[in-house]
NUPA-436344 format. One record per residue (C-alpha): x, y, z. Coordinates in steps of 0.02 Angstrom, whole numbers, plus 50000, padded with zeros to 5 digits. Layout:
BEGIN
+-------+-------+-------+
!    px !    py !    pz !
+-------+-------+-------+
!     X !     Y !     Z !
...
+-------+-------+-------+
//
This chain:
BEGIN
+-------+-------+-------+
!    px !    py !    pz !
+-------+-------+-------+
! 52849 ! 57479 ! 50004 !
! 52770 ! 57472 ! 50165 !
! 52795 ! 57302 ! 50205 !
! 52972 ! 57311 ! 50154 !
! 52981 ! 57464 ! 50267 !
! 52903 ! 57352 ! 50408 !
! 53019 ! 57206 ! 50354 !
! 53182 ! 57335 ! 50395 !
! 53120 ! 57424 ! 50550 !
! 53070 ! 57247 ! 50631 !
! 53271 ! 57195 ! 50572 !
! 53325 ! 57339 ! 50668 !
! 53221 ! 57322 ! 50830 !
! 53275 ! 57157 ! 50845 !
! 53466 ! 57170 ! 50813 !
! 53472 ! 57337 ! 50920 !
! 53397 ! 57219 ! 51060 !
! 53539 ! 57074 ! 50997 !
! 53664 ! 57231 ! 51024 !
! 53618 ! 57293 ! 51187 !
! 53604 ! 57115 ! 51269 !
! 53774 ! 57087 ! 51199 !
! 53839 ! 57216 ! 51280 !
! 53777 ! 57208 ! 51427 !
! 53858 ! 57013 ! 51435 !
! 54040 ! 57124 ! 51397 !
! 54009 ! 57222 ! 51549 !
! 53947 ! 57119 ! 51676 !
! 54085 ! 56971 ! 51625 !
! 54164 ! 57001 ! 51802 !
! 53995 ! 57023 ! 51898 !
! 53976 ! 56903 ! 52041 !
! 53808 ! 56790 ! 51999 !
! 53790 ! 56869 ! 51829 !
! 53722 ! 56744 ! 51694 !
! 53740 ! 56777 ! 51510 !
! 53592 ! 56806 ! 51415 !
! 53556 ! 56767 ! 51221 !
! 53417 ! 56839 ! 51104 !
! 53302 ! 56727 ! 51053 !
! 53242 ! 56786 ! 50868 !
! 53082 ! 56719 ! 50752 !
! 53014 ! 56748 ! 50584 !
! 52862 ! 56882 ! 50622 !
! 52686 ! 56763 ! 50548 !
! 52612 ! 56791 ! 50389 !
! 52704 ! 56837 ! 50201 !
! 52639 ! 56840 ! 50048 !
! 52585 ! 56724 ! 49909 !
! 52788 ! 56734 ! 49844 !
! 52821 ! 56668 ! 50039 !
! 52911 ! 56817 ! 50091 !
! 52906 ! 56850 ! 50273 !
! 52838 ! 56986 ! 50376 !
! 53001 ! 57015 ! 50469 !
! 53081 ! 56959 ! 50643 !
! 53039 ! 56974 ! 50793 !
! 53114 ! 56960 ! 50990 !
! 53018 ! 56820 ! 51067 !
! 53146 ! 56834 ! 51218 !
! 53299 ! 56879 ! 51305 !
! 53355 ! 56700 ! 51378 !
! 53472 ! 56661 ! 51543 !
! 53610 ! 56508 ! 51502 !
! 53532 ! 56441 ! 51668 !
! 53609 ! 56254 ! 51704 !
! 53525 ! 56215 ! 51860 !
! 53642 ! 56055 ! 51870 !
! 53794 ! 56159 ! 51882 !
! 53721 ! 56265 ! 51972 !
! 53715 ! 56174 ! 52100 !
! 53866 ! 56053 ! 52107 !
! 53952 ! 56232 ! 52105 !
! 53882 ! 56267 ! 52260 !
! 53913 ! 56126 ! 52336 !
! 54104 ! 56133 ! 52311 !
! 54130 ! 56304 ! 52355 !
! 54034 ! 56275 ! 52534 !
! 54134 ! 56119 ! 52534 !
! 54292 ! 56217 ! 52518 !
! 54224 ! 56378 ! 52628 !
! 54200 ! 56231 ! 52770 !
! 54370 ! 56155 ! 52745 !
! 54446 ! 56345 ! 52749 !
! 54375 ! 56386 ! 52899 !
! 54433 ! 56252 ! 53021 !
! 54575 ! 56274 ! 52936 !
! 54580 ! 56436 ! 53012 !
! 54541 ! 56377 ! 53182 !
! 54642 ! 56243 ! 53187 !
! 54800 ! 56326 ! 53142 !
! 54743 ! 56459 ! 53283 !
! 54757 ! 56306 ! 53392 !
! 54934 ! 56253 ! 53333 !
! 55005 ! 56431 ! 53352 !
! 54951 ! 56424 ! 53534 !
! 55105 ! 56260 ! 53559 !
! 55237 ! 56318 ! 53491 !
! 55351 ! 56169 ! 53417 !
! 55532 ! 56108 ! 53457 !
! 55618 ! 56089 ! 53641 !
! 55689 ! 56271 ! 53644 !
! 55670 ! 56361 ! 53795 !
! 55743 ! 56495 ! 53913 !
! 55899 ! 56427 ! 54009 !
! 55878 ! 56541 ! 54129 !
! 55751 ! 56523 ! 54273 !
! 55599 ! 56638 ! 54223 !
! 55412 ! 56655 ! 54277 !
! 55385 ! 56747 ! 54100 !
! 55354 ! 56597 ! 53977 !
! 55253 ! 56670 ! 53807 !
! 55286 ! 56579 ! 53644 !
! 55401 ! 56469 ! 53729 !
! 55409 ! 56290 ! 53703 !
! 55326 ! 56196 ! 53851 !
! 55413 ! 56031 ! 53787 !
! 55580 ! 56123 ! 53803 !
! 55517 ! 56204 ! 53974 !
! 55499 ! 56005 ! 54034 !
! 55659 ! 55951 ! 53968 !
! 55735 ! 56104 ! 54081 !
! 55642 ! 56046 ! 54242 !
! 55685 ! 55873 ! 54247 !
! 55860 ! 55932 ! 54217 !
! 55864 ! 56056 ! 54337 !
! 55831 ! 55902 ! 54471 !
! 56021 ! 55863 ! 54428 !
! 56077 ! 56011 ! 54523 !
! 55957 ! 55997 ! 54675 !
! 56028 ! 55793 ! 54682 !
! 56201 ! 55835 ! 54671 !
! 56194 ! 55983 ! 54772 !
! 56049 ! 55953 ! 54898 !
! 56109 ! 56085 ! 55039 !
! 56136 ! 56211 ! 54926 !
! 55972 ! 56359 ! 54908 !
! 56013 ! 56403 ! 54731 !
! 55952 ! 56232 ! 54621 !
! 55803 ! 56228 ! 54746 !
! 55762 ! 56405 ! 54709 !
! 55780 ! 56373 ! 54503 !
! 55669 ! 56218 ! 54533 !
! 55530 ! 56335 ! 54601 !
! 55567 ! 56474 ! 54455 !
! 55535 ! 56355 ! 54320 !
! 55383 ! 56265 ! 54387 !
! 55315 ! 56431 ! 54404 !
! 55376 ! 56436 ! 54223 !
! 55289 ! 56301 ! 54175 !
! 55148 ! 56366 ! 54276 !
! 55119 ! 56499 ! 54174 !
! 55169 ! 56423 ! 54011 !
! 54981 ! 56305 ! 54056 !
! 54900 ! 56447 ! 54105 !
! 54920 ! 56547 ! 53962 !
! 54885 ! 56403 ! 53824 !
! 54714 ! 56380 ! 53943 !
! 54680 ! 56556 ! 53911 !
! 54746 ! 56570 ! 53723 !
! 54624 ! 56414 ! 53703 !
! 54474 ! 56504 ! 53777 !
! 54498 ! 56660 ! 53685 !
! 54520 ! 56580 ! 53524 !
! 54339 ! 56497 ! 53563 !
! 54272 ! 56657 ! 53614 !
! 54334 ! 56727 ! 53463 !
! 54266 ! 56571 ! 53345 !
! 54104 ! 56600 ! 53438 !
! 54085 ! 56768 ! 53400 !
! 54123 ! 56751 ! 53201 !
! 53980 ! 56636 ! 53212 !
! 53870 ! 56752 ! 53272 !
! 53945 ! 56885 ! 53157 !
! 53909 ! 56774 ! 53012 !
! 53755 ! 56704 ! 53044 !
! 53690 ! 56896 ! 53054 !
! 53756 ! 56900 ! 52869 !
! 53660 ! 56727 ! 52826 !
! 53504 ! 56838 ! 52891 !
! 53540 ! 56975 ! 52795 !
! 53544 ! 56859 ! 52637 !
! 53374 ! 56774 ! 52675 !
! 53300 ! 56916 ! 52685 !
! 53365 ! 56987 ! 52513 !
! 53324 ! 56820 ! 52429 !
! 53155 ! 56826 ! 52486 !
! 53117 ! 57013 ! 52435 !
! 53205 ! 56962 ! 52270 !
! 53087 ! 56825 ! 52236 !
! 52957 ! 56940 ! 52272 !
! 52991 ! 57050 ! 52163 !
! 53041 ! 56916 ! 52034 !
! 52859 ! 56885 ! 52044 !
! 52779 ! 57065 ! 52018 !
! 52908 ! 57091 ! 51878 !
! 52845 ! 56938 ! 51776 !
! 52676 ! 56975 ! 51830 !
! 52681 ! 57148 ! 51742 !
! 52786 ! 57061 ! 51576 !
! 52957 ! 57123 ! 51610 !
! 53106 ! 57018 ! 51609 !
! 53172 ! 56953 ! 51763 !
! 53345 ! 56913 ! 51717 !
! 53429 ! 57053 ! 51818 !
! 53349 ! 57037 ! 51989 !
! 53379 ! 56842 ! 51929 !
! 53561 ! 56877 ! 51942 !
! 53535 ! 56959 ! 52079 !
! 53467 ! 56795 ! 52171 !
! 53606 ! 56696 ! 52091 !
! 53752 ! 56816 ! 52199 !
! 53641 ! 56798 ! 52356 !
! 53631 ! 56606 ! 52341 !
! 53833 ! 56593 ! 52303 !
! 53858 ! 56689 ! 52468 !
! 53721 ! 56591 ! 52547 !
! 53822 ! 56416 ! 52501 !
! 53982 ! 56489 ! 52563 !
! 53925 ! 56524 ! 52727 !
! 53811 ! 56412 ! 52773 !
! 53782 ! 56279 ! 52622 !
! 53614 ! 56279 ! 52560 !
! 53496 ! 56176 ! 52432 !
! 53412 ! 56270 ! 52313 !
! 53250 ! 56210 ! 52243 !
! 53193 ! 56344 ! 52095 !
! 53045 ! 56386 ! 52059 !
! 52924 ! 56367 ! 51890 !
! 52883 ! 56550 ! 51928 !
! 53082 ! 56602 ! 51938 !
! 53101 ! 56588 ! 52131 !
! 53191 ! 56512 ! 52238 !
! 53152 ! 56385 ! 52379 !
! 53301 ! 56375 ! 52507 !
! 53345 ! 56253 ! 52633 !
! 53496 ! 56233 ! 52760 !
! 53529 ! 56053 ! 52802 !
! 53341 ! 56013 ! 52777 !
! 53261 ! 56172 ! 52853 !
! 53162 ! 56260 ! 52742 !
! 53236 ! 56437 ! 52760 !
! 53146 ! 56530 ! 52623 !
! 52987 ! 56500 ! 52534 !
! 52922 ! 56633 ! 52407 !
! 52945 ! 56820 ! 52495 !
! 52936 ! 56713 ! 52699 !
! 53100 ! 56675 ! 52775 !
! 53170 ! 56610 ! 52959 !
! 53294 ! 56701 ! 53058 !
! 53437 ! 56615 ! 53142 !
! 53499 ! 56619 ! 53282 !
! 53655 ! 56528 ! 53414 !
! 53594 ! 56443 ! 53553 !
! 53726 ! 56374 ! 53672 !
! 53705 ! 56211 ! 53780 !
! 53809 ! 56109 ! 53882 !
! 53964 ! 56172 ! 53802 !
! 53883 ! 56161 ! 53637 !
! 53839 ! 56300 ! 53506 !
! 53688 ! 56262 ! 53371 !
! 53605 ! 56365 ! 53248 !
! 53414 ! 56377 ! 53266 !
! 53280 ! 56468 ! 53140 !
! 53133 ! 56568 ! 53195 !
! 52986 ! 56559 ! 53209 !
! 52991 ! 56368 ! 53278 !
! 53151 ! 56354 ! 53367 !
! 53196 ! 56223 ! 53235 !
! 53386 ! 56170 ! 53253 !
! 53481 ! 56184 ! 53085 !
! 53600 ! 56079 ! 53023 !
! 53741 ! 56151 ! 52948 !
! 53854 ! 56041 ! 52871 !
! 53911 ! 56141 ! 52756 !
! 53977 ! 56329 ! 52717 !
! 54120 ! 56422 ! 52845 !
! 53984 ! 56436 ! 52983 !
! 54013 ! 56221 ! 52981 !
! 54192 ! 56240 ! 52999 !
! 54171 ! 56349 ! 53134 !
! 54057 ! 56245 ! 53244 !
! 54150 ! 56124 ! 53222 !
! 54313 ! 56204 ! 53296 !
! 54213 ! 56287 ! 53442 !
! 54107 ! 56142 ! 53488 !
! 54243 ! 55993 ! 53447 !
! 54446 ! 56037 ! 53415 !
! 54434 ! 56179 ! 53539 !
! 54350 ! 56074 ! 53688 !
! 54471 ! 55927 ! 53631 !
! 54648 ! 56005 ! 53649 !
! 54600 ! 56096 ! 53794 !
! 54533 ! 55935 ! 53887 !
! 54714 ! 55876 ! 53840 !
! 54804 ! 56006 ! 53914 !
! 54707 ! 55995 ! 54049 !
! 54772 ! 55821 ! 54039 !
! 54967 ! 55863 ! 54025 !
! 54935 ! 55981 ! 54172 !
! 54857 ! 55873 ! 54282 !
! 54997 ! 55726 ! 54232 !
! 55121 ! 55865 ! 54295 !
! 55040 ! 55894 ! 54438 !
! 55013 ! 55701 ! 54497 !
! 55205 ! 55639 ! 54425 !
! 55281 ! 55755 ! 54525 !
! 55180 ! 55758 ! 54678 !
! 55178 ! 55571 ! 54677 !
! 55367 ! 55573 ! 54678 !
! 55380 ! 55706 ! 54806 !
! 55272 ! 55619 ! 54923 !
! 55386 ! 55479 ! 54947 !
! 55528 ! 55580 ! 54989 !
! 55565 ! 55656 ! 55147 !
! 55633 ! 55874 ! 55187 !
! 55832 ! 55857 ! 55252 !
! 55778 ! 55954 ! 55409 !
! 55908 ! 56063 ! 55502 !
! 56009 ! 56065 ! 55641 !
! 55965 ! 56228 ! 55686 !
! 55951 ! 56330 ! 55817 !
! 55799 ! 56319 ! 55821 !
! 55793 ! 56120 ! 55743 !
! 55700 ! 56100 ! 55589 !
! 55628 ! 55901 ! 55585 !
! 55628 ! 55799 ! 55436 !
! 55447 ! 55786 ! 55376 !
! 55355 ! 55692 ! 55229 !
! 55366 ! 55785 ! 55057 !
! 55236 ! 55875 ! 55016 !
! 55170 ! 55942 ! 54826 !
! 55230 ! 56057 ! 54722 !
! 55106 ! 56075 ! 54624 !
! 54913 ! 56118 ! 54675 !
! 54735 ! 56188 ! 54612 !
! 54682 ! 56352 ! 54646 !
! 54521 ! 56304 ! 54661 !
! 54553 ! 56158 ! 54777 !
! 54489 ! 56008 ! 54663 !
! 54566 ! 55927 ! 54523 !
! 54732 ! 56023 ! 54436 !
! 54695 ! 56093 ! 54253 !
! 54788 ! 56200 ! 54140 !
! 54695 ! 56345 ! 54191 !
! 54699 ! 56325 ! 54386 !
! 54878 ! 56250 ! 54407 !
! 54986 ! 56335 ! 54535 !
! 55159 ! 56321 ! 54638 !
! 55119 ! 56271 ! 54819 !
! 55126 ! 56437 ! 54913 !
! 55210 ! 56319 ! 55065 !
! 55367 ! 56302 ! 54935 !
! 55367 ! 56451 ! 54841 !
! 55401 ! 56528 ! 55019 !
! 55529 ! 56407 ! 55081 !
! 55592 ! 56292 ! 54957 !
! 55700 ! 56189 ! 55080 !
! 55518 ! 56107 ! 55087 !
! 55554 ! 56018 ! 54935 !
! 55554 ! 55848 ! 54989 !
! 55724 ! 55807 ! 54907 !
! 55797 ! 55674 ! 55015 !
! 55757 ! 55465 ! 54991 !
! 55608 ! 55393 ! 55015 !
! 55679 ! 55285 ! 55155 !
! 55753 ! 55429 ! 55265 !
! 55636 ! 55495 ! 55379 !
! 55613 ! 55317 ! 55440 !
! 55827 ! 55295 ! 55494 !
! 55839 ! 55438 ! 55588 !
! 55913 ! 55630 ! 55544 !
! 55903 ! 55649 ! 55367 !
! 56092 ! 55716 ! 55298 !
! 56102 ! 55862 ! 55208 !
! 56176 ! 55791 ! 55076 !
! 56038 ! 55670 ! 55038 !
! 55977 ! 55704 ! 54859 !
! 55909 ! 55521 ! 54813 !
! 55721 ! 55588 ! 54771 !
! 55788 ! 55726 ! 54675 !
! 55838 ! 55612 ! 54570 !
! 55718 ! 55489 ! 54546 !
! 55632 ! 55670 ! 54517 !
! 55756 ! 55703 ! 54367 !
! 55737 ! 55535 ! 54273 !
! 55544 ! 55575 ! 54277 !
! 55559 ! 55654 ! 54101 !
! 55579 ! 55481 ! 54019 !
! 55425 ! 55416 ! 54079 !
! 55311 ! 55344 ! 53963 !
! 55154 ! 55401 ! 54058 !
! 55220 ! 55576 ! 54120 !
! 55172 ! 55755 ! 54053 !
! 55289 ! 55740 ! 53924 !
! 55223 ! 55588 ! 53841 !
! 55047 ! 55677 ! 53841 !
! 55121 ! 55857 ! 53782 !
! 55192 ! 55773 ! 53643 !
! 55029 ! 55671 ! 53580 !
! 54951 ! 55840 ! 53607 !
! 55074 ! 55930 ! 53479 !
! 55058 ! 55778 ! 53372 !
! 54868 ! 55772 ! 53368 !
! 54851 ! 55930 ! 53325 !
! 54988 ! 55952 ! 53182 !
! 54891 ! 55793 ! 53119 !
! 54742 ! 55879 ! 53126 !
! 54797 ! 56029 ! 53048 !
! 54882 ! 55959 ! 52915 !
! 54737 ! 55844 ! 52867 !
! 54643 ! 56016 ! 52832 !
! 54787 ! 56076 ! 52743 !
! 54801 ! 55927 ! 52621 !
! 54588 ! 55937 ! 52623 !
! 54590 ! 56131 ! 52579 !
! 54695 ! 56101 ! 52437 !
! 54616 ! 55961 ! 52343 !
! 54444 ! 56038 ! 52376 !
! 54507 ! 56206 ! 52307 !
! 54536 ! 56094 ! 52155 !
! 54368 ! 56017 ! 52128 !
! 54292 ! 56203 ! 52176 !
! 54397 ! 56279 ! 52033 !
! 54327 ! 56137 ! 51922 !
! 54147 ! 56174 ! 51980 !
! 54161 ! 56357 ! 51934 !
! 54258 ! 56345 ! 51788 !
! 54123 ! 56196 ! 51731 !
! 53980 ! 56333 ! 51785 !
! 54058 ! 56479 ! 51685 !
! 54074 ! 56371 ! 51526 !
! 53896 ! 56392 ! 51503 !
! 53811 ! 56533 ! 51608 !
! 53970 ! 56631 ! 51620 !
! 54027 ! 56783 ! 51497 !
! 54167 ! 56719 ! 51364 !
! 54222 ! 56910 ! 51302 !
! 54282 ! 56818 ! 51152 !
! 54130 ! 56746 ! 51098 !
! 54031 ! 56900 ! 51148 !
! 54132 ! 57038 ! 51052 !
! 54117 ! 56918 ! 50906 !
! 53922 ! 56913 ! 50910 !
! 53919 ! 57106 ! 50946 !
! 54008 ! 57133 ! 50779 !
! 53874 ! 57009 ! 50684 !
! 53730 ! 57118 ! 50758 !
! 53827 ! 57263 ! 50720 !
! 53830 ! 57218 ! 50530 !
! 53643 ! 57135 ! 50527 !
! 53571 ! 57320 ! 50610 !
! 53689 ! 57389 ! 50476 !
! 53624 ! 57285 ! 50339 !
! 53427 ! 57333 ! 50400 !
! 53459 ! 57503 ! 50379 !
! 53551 ! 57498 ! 50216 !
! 53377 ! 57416 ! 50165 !
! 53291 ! 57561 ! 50228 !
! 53395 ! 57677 ! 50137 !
! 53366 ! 57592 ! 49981 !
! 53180 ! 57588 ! 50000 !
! 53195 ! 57765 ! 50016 !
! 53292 ! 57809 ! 49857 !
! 53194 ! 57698 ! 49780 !
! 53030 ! 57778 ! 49851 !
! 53117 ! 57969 ! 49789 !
! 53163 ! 57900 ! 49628 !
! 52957 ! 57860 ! 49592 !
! 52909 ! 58000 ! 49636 !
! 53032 ! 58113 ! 49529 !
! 52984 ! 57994 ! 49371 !
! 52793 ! 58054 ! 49406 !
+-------+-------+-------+
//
């Protein structure tokens, strides 16, 4: 009887234990880094001569680890947190040039989320009115207006363009704190993944606890993860060692020459990241960023030297007076505020024209060398006006601007999507064999359910059977 007591009371330690792992897989099925565990059950040793067994025992409560998946699930989703990200910046850059050739009609220094394309359609149009009506204030006045328009319009892109940087800049910084943050828990973890296995206790939850840190880890910053025989983890960003049992680095951003990096302490060590949103990120702030501002730079310098080119070679009408105003050389309309070369962020209207603009140097080219220039010469004007069509003006270079980045951007549209794709494979791959199928589980639960049931129906029929003997004595 007391073996067959033994037999029942090891039935029902062991499917108790099948029970409670069970349900703990049913309520940690939505648990970020959980793994689903299984109870691993053997005959207890020895039986007697009729070879009936001593019972069962728990030899262990087993992780559906799959260190393959694992990791080709990490990949993809830092893969697809990259992609995301300069998605992100990259549409930030395309909402800073607005598209199409709309524009104010109206002659205005006040130029947000307009259209500089339509803003350079309007100027070289507006030279129509100074040609055809050269004597007359007003179309010289509008021409001023709306390159102070366009002025602006550069200036404010410069500025959107430098913010958005800034901005990029400062989510790296915000994000690498996080990727700190993270080291350090995966290093305590393995620490303690050591004392807990060291004292005989199952690691399995502080091993799913490791699991969510390294999924965030590969998001942000792609990592390699190299486990363990004792249950750690060994972590690595693009080849930098970043945690080894309970020691890890601490990044930091360095910035130089325009460039930001990612280094770990102690050693300085630049890291790598290829991978993760903090990749995307560098990339827009030390590549797309620099890029399309160099080329608006470009568009506002090309303004700048078509239309002081063209100016130069035409000559002021003068005036009759009193007093007598002299013809004189054209000078530029546009100019640096710094004095060197024009950019987006510098460009201004020559103070010389914005105060008088009977300076603009509308007359022909040949004028001031035939005598008193007519008032009703308007010749450069329009040379001025059929500037819009030229293949190397700021047009042309605006609109490979626009198109390089809408290029761009869609590129890391099409890329986002398919990668979400292959990440939605990984995971769904991943979860087919560490992840929690409720089905499956509630179907188990019920076995164990019946099996503890079925243990201590044995015990209660060892026990009428023990009563019954001793009421026949």
């Amino acid at each position: 009887m007391d073996a067959a007591l033994s037999i029942a009371a090891s039935g029902l330690n062991a499917e108790r234990t099948a029970i409670d792992v069970t349900s703990e897989n049913i309520a940690n099925s939505q648990t970020a880094g959980y793994v689903a565990q299984s109870v691993q059950l053997a005959a207890l040793p020895g039986g007697d001569t009729l070879g009936v067994g001593d019972g069962v025992q728990v030899t262990s409560v087993a992780q559906a680890n799959n260190a393959l998946l694992s990791a080709n699930n990490n990949q993809a989703q830092g893969s697809l947190s990259n992609l995301s990200a300069l998605q992100q910046v990259l549409t930030g850059i395309q909402n800073v040039f607005p598209l199409g050739q709309s524009a104010s009609t109206s002659a205005t220094t006040a130029s947000t989320n307009s259209s500089l394309a339509g803003q350079l359609s309007n100027f070289w149009s507006a030279w129509d009115s100074v040609a055809q009506n050269p004597s007359t204030p007003a179309p010289r006045t509008e021409i001023v207006n709306m390159a102070q328009g366009l002025v602006t319009t550069l200036q404010e892109a410069s500025t959107q363009l430098d913010q958005l940087a800034s901005n990029t800049a400062s989510e790296v910084g915000t994000q690498v704190t996080q990727v700190n943050s993270l080291l350090g828990q995966a290093a305590s973890l393995n620490q303690s993944i050591v004392k807990t296995t060291g004292g005989g206790q199952s690691p399995n939850q502080l091993s799913d606890q490791l699991n969510n840190v390294v999924g965030q880890l590969a998001s942000l910053a792609g990592v390699n993860v190299q486990m363990q025989q004792n249950g750690t983890a060994q972590i690595s960003i693009g080849g930098v060692a970043v945690v080894q049992g309970n020691q890890y680095s601490t990044l930091s951003t360095q910035s130089s020459g325009g460039q930001t990096s990612i280094v770990a302490s102690p050693g300085g060590v630049q890291v790598p990241v290829s991978s993760g949103s903090l990749a995307g990120l560098l990339a827009g702030v030390n590549q797309y960023v620099p890029q399309y501002k160099s080329e608006l730079d470009g568009v506002a310098s090309s303004l700048a030297s078509t239309v002081n080119g063209r100016l130069a070679q035409g000559w002021t009408a003068g005036s009759a007076g009193p007093p007598a105003v002299a013809p004189a050389p054209g000078g530029p309309l546009f100019t640096a505020a710094g004095g060197g070369a024009v950019t987006a962020a510098d460009i201004q209207v020559s103070s010389a024209i914005a105060a008088d603009p009977t300076l603009i140097a509308a007359a022909g080219p040949n004028a001031g060398n035939t005598g008193p220039i007519g008032s009703n010469d308007g010749s450069n004007a329009q040379a001025l006006a059929e500037l819009g069509t030229s293949p190397t003006g700021p047009d042309i270079s605006y609109q490979n601007l626009v198109e390089g980045i809408g290029s761009s951007t869609q590129y890391a549209n099409t890329q986002v999507s398919s990668q979400t794709s292959v990440a939605n494979q990984a995971q769904q791959a991943l979860q087919s064999v560490s992840g929690v199928n409720q089905d499956t589980q509630l179907t188990a639960l019920m076995q164990y359910q019946a099996n503890y049931q079925a243990s201590a129906k044995l015990v209660s029929v060892i026990d009428a059977t023990m009563q019954s003997l001793l009421a026949a004595v």
